[in-house]
C-alpha positions as CSV (number, residue, x, y, z in Angstrom):
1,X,0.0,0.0,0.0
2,X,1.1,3.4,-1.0
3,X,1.7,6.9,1.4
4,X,-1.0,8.2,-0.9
5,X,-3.2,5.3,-0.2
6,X,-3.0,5.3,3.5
7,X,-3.5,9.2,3.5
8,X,-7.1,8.9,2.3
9,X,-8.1,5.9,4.4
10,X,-6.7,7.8,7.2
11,X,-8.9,10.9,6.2
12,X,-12.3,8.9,6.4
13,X,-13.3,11.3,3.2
14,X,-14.9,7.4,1.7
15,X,-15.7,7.5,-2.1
16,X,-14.8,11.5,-1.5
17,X,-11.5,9.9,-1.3
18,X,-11.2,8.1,-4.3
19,X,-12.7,11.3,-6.4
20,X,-9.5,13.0,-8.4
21,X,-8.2,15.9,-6.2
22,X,-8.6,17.4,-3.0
23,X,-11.7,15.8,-1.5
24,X,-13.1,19.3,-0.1
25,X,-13.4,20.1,-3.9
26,X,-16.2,18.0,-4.0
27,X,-17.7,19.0,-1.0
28,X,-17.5,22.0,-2.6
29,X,-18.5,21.1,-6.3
30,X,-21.6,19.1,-4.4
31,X,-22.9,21.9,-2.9
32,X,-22.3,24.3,-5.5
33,X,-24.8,21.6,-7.6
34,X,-27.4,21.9,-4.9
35,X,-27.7,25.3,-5.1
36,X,-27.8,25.2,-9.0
37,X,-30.4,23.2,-9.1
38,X,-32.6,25.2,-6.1
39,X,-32.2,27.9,-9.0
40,X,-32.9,25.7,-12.1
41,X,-35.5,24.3,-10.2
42,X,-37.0,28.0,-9.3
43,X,-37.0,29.0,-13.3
44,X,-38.9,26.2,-14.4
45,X,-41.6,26.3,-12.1
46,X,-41.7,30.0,-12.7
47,X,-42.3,29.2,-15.9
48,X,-44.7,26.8,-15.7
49,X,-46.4,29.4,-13.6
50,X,-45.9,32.8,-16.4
51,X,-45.8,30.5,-19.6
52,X,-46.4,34.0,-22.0
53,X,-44.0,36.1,-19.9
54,X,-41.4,33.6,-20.5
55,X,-41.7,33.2,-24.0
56,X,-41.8,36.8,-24.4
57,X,-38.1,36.6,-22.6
58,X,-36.8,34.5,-24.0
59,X,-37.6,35.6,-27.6
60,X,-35.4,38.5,-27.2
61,X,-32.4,36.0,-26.1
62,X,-29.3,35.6,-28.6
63,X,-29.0,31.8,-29.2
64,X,-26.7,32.4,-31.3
65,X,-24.4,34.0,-28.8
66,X,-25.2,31.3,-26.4
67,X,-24.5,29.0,-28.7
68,X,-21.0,30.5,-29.3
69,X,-20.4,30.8,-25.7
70,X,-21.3,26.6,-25.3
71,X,-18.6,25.9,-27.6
72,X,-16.3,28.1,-25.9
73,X,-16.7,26.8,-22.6
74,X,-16.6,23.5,-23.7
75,X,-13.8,23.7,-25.8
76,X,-12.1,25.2,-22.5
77,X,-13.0,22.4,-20.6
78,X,-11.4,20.0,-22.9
79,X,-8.3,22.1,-22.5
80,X,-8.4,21.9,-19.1
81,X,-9.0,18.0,-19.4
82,X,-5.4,18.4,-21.5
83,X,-4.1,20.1,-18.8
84,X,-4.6,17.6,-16.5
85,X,-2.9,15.3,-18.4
86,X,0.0,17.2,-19.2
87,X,0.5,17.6,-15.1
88,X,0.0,13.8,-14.9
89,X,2.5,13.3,-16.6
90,X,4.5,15.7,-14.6
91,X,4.9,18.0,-18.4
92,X,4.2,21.4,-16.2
93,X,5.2,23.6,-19.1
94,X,2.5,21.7,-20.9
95,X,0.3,21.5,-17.7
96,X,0.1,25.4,-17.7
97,X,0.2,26.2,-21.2
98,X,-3.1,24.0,-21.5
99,X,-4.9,25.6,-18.3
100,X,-3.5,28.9,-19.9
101,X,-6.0,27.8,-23.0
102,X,-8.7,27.1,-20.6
103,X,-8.1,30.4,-18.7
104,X,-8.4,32.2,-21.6
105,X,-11.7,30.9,-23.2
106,X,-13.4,31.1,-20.0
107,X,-12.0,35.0,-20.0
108,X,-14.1,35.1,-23.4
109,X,-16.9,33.2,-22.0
110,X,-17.3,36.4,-20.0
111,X,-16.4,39.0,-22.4
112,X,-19.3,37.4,-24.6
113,X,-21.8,37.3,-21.7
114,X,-20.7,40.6,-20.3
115,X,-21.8,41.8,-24.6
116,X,-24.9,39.5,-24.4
117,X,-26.6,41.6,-21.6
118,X,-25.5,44.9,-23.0
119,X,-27.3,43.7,-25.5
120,X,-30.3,42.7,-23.0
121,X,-29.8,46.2,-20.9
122,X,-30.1,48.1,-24.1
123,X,-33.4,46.7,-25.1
124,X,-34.7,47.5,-21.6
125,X,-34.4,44.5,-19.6
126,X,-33.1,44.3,-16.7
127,X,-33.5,42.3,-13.1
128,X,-36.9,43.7,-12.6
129,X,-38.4,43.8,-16.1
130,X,-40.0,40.2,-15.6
131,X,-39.9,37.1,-13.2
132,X,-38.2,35.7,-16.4
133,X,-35.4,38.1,-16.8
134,X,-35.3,37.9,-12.6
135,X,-33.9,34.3,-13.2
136,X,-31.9,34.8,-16.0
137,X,-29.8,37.3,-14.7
138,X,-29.5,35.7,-11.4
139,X,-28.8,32.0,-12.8
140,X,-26.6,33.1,-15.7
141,X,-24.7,36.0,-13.3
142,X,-24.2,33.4,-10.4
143,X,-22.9,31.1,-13.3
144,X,-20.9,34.1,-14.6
145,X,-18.9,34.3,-11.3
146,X,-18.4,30.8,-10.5
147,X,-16.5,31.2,-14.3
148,X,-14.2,33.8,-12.8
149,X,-13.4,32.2,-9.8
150,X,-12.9,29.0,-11.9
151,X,-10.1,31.2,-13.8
152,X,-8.5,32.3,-10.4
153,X,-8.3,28.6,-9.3
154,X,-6.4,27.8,-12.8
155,X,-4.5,30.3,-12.6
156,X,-3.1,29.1,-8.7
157,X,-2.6,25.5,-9.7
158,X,-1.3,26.4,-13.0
159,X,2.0,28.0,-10.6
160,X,3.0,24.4,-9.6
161,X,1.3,22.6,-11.6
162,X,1.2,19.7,-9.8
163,X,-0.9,16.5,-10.6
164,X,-3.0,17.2,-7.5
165,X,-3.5,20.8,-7.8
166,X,-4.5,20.9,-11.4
167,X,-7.4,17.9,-11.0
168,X,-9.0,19.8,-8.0
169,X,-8.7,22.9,-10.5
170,X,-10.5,20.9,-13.4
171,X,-12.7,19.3,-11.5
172,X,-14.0,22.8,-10.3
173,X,-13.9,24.1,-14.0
174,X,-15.5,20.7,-15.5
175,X,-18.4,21.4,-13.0
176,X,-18.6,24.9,-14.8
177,X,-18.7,23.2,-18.0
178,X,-21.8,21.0,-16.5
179,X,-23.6,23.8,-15.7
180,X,-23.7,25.8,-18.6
181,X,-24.4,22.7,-20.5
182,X,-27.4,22.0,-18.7
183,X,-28.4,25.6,-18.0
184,X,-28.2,26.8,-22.0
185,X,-31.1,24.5,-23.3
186,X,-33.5,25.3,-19.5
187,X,-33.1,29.2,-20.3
188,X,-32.5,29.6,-23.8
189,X,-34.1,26.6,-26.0
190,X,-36.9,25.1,-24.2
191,X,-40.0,25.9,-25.0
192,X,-43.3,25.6,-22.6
């Protein structure tokens, strides 16, 4: 038996334990799912509640921006994924350069979000225009963040780039990626 593997019997963290990275991650990641899903939850009951309001939102939504925006944050995820690899394979020049790729699609992720609700603001809507645009600003904005703090957390492992480090950064950013990918069709492509 390995140092590593004694280490997480002798943490108690259970199938936590056998979860790539720091175990608290997932605690973390867990929890940050919950409270996604409270929301999710809270937008499709309101709009099984204000069917007209909400298709009246959600008609002035840019799918096509979304849609740009799901490729980008996917395709960072899969960078990320490669920068995992990389730091598996104890290539941290690679590690880095590969979370720098990640890093910087997310940092477009936002620049097309932040051009989205201009877009949004401009035509008049705003957090109290509609129960509809209520949600969507909160659930997209809360997602927003979690996308910057995901590029802060790359951007500390990517320093050492150690195996450990960069797979509790990924696993952060992959949950991200999950998100979005659930959250794009709910707000912008289902229909009541």
């Amino acid at each position: 038996m390995s140092a590593t593997d004694c280490e997480q019997q002798e943490t108690g963290w259970g199938i936590l334990g056998d979860l790539p990275g720091d175990p608290m991650i997932w605690v973390l990641i867990f929890s940050e799912l919950a409270a996604f899903g409270l929301f999710l939850g809270a937008f499709v009951v309101a709009r099984a509640l204000h069917p007209a309001v909400f298709a009246a939102g959600q008609a002035t939504l840019d799918t096509h921006l979304a849609g740009i925006n799901t490729v980008v944050l996917v395709t960072s995820g899969w960078a990320a994924a490669r920068g995992t690899a990389a730091a598996r394979a104890r290539r941290r020049p690679a590690a880095r350069g590969w979370l720098f790729v990640a890093m910087a699609l997310g940092a477009l992720f936002i620049a097309i979000k932040l051009f989205e609700y201009s877009g949004e603001i401009a035509l008049g809507n705003g957090l109290e225009t509609s129960p509809f645009f209520t949600l969507y600003f909160l659930l997209t904005g809360f997602h927003l963040l979690h996308v910057g703090l995901g590029i802060v957390i790359l951007a500390v492992v990517s320093r050492s780039a150690g195996a450990a480090g960069v797979e509790t950064g990924t696993a952060f950013w992959h949950m991200v990626d999950l998100l979005w990918i659930v959250m794009f069709p709910i707000i912008y492509l289902v229909h009541q």
